[in-house]
C-alpha positions as CSV (number, residue, x, y, z in Angstrom):
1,X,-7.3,0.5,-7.3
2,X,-5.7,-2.6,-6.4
3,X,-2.0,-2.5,-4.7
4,X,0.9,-2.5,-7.0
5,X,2.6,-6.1,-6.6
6,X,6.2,-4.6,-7.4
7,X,7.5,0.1,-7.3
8,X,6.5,2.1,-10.1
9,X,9.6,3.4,-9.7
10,X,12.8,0.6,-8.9
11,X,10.7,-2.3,-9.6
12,X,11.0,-3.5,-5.7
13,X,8.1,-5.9,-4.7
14,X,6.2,-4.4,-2.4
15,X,2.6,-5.8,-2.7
16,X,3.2,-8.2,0.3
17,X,3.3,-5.3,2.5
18,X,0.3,-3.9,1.8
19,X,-2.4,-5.9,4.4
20,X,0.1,-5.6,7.2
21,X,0.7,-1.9,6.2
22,X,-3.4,-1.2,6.0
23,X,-3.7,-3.1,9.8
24,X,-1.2,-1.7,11.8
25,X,-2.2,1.7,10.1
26,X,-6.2,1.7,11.0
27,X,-4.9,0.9,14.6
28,X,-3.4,4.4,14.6
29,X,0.7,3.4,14.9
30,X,2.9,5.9,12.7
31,X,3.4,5.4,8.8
32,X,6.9,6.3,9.3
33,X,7.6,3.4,11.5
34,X,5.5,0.8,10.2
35,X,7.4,1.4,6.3
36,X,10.8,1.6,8.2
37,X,9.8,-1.8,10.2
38,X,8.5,-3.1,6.8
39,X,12.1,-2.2,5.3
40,X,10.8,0.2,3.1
41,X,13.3,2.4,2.9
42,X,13.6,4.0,-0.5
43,X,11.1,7.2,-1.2
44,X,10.0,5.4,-4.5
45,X,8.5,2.6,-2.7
46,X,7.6,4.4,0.4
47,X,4.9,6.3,-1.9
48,X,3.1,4.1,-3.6
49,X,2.5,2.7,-0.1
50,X,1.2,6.1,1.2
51,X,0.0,7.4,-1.4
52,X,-2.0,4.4,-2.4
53,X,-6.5,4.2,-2.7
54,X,-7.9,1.7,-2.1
55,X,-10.9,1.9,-3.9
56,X,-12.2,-1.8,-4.4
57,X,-14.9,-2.0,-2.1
58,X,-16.3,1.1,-3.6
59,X,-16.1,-0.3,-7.5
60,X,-17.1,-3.7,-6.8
61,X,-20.7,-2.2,-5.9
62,X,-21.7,-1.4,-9.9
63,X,-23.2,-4.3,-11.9
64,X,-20.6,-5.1,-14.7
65,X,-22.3,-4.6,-17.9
């Protein structure tokens, strides 16, 4: 739901990269590059960026009870 701050995985931070990561992927430039700009280099940490949902807008719609 929300962005992991640090890798499930190795413990890397890697919530920082997230907003950059979401705008230069909606303007269509490759995943590949943007992680490997981003210095994402390890697979671990790689997906949790790709592989990530982000379904906030979606949940914040129901009243919380």
């Amino acid at each position: 739901m929300i962005i992991p701050v640090r890798c499930f995985s190795c413990g890397k931070p890697i919530g920082q990269f997230w907003e950059e990561f979401k705008k230069r992927s909606e303007e269509g430039e490759d995943t590949g590059k943007i992680l490997d700009d981003l210095g994402l280099e390890r697979y671990c940490c790689r997906a949790c960026m790709l592989g990530h949902a982000d379904m906030l807008p979606e949940i914040s719609k129901f009243k919380k009870s």
